[in-house]
DOTI-184242 format. One record per residue: x negated, z, y negated of N, C-alpha, C in turn; residue number from 1. Coordinates in nm, 3 decimals. Layout:
<recs>
     neast       nup    nnorth    caeast      caup   canorth     ceast       cup    cnorth     k
         X         Z         Y         X         Z         Y         X         Z         Y   NUM
...
</recs>
This chain:
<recs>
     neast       nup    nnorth    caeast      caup   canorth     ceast       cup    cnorth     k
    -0.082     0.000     0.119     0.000     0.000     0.000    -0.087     0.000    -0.127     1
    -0.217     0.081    -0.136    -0.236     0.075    -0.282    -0.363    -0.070    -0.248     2
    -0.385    -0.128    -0.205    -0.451    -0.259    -0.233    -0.372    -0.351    -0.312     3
    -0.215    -0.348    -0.211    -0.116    -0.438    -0.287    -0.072    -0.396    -0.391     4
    -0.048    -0.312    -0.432    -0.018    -0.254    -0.619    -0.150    -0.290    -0.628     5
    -0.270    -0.240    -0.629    -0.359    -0.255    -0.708    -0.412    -0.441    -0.746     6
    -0.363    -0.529    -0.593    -0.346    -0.660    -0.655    -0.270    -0.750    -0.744     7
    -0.165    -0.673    -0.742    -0.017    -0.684    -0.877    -0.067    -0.647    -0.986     8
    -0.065    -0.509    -1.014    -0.124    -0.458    -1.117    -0.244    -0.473    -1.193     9
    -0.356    -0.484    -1.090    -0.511    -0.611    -1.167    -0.443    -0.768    -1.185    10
    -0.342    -0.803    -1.142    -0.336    -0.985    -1.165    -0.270    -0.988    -1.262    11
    -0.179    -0.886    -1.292    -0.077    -0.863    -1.438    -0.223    -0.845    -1.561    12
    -0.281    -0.742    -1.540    -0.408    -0.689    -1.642    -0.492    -0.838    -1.677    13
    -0.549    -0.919    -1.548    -0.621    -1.026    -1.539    -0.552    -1.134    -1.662    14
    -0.411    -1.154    -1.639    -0.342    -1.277    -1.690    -0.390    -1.175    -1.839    15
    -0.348    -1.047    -1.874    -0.379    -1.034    -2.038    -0.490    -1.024    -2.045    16
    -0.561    -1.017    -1.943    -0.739    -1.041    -2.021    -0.771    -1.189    -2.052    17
    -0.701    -1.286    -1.971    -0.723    -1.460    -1.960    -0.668    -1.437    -2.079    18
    -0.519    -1.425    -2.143    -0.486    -1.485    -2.223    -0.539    -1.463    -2.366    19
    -0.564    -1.352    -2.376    -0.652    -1.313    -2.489    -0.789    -1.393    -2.457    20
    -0.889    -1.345    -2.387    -0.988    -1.461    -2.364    -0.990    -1.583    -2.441    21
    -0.881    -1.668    -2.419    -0.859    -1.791    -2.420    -0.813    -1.835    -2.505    22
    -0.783    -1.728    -2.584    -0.747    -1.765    -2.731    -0.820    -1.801    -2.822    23
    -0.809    -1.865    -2.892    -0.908    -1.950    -3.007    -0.924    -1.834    -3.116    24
    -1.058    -1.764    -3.143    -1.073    -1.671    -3.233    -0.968    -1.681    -3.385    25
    -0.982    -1.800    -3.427    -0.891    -1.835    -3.539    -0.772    -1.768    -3.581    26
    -0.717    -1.825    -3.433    -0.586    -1.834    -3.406    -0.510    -1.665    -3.399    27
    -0.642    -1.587    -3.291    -0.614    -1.449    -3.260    -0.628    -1.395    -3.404    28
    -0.701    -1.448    -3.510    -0.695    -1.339    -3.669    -0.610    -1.424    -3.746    29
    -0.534    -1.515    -3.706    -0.438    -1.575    -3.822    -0.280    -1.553    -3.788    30
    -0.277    -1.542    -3.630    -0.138    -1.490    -3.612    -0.103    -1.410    -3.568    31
    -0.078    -1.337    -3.638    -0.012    -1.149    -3.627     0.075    -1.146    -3.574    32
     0.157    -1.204    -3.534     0.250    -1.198    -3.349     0.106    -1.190    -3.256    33
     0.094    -1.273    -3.219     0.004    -1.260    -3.129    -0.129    -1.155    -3.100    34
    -0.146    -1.099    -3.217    -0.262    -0.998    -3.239    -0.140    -0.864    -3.224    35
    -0.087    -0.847    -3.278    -0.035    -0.743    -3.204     0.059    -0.701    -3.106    36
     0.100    -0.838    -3.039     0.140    -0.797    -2.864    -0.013    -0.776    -2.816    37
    -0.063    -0.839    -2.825    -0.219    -0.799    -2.753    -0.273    -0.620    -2.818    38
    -0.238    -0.603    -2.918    -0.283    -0.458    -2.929    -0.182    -0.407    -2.887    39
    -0.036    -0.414    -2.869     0.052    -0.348    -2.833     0.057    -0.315    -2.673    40
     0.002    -0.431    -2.573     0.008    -0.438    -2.446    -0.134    -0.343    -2.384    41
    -0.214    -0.382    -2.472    -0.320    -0.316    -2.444    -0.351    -0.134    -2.422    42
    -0.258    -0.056    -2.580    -0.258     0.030    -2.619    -0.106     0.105    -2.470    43
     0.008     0.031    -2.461     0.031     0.107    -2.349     0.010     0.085    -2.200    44
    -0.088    -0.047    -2.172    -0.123    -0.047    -2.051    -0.239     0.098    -2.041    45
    -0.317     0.136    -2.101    -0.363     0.231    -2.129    -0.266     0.360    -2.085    46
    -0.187     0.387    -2.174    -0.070     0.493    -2.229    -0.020     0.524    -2.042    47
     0.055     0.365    -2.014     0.083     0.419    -1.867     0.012     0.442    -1.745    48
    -0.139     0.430    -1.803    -0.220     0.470    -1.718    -0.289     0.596    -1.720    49
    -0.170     0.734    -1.794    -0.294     0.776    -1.773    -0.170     0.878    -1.737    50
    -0.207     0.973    -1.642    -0.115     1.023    -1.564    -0.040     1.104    -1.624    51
    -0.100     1.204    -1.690    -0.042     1.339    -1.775    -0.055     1.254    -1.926    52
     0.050     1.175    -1.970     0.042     1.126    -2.089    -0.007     1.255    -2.213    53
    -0.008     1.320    -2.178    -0.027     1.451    -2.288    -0.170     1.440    -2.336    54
    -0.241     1.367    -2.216    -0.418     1.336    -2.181    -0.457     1.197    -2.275    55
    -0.390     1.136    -2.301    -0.381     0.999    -2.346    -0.491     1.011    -2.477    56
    -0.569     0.897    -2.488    -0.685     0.937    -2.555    -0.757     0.788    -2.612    57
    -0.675     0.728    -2.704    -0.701     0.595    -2.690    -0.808     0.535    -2.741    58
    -0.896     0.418    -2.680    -1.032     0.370    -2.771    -0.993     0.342    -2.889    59
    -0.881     0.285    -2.943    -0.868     0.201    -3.051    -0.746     0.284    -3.106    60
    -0.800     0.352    -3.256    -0.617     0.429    -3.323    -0.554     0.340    -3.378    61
    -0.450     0.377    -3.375    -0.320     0.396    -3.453    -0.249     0.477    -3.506    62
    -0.154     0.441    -3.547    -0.028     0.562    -3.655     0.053     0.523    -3.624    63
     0.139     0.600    -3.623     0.296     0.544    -3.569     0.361     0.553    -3.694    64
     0.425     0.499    -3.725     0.495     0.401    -3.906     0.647     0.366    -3.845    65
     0.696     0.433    -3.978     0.833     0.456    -3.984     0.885     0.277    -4.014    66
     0.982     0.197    -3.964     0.995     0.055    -4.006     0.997    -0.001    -4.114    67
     1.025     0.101    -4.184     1.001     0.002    -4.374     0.819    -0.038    -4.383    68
     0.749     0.074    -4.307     0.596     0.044    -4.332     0.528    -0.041    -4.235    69
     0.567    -0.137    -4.133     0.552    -0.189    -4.041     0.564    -0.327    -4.067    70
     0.423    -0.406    -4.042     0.453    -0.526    -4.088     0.530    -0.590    -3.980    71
     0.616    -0.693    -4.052     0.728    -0.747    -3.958     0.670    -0.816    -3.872    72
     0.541    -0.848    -3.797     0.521    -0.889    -3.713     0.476    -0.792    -3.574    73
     0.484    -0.666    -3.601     0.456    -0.560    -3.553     0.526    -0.533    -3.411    74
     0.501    -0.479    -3.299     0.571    -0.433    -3.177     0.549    -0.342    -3.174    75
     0.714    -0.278    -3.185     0.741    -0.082    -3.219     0.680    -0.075    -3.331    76
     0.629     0.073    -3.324     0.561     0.160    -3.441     0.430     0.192    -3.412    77
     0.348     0.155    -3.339     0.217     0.193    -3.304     0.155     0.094    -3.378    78
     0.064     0.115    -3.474     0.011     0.056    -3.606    -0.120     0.031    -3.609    79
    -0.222    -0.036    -3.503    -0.350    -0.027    -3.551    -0.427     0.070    -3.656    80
    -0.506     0.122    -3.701    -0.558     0.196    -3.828    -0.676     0.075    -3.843    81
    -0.703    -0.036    -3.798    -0.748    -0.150    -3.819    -0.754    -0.291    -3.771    82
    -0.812    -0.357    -3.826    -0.763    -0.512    -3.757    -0.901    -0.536    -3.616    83
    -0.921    -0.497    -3.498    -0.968    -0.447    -3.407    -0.978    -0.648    -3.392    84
    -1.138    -0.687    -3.352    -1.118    -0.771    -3.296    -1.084    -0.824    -3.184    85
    -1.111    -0.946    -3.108    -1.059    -1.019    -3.004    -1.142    -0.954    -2.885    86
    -1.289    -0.922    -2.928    -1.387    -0.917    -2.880    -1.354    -0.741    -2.807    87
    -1.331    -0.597    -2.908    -1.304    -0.493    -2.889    -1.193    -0.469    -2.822    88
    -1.070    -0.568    -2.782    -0.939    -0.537    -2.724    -0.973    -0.547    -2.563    89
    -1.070    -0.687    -2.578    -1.102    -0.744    -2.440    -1.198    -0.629    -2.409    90
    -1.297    -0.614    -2.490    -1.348    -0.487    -2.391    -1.303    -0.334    -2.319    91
    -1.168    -0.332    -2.424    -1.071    -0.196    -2.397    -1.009    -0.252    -2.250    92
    -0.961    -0.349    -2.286    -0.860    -0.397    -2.170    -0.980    -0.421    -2.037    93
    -1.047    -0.419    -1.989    -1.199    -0.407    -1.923    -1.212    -0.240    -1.825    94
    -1.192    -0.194    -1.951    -1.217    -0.019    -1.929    -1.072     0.022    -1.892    95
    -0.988    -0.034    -1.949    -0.827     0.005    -1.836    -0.826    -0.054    -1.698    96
    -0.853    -0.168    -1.711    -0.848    -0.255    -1.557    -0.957    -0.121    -1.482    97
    -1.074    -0.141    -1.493    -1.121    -0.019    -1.444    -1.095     0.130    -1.378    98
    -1.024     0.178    -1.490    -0.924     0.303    -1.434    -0.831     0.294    -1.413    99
    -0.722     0.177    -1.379    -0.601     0.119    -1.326    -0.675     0.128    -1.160   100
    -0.774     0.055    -1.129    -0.862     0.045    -1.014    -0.852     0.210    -0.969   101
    -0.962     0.285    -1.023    -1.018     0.384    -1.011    -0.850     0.495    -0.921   102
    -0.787     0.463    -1.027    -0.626     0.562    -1.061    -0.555     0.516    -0.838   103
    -0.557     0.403    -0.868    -0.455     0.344    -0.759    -0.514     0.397    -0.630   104
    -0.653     0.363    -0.600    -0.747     0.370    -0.506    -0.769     0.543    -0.462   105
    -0.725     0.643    -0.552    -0.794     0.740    -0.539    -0.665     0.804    -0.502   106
    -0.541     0.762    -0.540    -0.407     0.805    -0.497    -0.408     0.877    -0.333   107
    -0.379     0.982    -0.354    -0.302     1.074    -0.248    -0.148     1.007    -0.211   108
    -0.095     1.071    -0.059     0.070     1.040    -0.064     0.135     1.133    -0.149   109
     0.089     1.236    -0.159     0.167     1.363    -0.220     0.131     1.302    -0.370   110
     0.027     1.233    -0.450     0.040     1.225    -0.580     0.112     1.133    -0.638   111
     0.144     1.030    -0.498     0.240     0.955    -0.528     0.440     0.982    -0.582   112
     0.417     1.064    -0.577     0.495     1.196    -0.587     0.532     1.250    -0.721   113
     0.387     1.262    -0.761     0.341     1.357    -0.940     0.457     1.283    -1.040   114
     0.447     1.355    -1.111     0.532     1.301    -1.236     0.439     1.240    -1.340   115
     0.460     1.143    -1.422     0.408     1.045    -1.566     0.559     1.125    -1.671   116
     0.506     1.291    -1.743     0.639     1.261    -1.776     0.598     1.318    -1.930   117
     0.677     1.234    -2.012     0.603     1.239    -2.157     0.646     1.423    -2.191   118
     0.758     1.419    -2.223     0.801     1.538    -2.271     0.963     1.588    -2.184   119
     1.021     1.661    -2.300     1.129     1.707    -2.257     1.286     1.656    -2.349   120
     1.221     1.575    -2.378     1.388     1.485    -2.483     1.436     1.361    -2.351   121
     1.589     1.356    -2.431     1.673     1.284    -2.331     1.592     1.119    -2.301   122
     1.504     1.079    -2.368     1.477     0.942    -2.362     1.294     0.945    -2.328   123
     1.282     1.059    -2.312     1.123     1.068    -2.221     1.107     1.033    -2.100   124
     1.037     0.938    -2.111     0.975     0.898    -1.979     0.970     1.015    -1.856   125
     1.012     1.019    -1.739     1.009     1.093    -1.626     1.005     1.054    -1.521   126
     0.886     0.980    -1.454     0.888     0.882    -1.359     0.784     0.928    -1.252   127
     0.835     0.903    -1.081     0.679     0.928    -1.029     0.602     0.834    -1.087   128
     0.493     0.884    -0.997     0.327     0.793    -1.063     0.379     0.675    -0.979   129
     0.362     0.621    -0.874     0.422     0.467    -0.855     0.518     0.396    -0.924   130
     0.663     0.483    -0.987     0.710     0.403    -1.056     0.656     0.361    -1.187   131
     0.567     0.513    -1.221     0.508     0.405    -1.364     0.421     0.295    -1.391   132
     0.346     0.303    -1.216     0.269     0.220    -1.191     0.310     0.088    -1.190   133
     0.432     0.074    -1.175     0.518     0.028    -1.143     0.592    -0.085    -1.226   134
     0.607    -0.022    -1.301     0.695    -0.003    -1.461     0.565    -0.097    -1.560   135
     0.432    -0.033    -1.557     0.273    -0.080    -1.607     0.297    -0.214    -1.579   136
     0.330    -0.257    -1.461     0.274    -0.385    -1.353     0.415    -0.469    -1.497   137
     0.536    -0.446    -1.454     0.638    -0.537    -1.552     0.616    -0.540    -1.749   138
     0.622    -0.447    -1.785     0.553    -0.434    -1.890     0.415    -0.472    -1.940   139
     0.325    -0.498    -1.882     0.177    -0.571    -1.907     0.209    -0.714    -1.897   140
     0.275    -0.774    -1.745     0.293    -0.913    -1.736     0.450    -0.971    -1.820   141
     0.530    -0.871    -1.861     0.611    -0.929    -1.990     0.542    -0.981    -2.151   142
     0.443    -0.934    -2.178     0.376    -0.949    -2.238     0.233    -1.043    -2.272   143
     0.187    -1.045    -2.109     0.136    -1.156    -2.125     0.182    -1.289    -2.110   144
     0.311    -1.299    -2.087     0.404    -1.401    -2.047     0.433    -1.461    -2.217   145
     0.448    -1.313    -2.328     0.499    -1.409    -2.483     0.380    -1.436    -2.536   146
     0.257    -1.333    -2.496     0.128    -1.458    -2.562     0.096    -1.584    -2.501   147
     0.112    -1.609    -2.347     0.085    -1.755    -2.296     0.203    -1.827    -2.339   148
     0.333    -1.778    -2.386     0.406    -1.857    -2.447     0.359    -1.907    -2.597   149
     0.340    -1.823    -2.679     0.266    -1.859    -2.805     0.142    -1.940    -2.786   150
     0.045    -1.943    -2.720    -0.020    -2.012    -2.720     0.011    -2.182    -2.675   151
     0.116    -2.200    -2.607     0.178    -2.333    -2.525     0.238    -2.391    -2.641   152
     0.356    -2.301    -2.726     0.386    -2.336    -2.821     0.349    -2.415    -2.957   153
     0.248    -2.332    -2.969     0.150    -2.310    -3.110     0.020    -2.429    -3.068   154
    -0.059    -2.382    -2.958    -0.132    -2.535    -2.942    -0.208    -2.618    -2.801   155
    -0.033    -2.575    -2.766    -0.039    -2.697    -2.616    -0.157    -2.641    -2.555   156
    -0.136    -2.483    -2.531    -0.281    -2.447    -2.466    -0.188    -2.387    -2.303   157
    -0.258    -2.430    -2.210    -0.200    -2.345    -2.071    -0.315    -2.279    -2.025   158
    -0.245    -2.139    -1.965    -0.339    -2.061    -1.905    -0.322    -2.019    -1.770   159
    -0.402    -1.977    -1.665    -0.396    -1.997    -1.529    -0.309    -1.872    -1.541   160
    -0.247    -1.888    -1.389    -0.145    -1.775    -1.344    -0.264    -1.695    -1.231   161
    -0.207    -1.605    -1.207    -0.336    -1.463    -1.136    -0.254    -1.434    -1.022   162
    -0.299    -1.508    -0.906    -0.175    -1.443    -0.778    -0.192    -1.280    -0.793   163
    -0.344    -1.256    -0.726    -0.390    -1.171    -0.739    -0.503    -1.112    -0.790   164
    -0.519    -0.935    -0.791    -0.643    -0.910    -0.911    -0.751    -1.002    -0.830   165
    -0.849    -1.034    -0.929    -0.986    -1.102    -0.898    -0.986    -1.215    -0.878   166
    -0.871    -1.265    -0.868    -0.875    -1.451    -0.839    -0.889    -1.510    -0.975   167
    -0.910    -1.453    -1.086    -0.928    -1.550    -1.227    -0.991    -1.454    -1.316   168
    -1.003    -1.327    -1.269    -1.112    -1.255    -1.344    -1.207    -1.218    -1.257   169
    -1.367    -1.224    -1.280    -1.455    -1.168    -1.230    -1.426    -0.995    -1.177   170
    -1.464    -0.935    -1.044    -1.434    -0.815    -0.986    -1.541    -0.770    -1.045   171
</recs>
């Protein structure tokens, strides 16, 4: 079981490391859709990786900004505190794939079990660790699905699909 999550879950991570990759530097600092689903996907592929979200400890800050202060190209309220290049996301997203690895592989049956649970309000996350693992795997590849759309769109660029982890990113 955890080879096969961990091949879902690295081929979901892989496709947002390709698609960022593959983006034309230009393009990644001129269109702010696209720069921040990539910081947005990045910042909670992270977030749902880390078991006791309370632990969460991110390379790259942000602020969370009420919507009048949010530029309208923004996903949610998690706000960069800078314009982080192409180069620093891909290396974050590097160091998650890593402990996405590390996390899956080292899994107990009983931790499969544990709770991912933010707090105690009606709309907090409360999930075992597989479902968030889970949850990571749809949420990372929804996302890399609207940047390979923007890029097809914007300039007739296609990017490979990832059966599984390691077939289009180096292990």
């Amino acid at each position: 079981m955890k080879e096969i999550l961990w091949n879902q879950l690295g081929a979901s991570i892989d496709m947002l490391l390709n698609v960022i990759s593959n983006c034309p530097d230009d393009y990644f600092l001129t269109n702010k859709r696209f720069y921040f689903i990539a910081f947005h996907s990045t910042i909670f592929l992270d977030y749902y990786s880390t078991i006791s979200p309370q632990d969460f400890s991110p390379l790259l800050s942000f602020t969370q900004k009420e919507p009048s202060e949010r530029p309208k190209e923004a996903i949610g309220d998690l706000i960069p505190d800078e314009i982080y290049s192409k180069q620093e996301i891909i290396k974050y997203l590097k160091q998650i794939r890593a402990k996405c690895k590390r996390i899956i592989f080292s899994l107990t049956a009983d931790e499969l079990n544990k709770k991912f649970k933010e707090g105690d309000q009606p709309d907090d996350m409360d999930y075992p660790i597989l479902e968030i693992l889970l949850y990571n795997i749809r949420h990372t590849q929804h996302h890399a699905a609207q940047l390979n759309m923007l890029l097809r769109q914007d300039l007739d660029k296609h990017i490979e699909w990832s059966f599984r982890a390691g077939d289009i990113i180096d292990e």
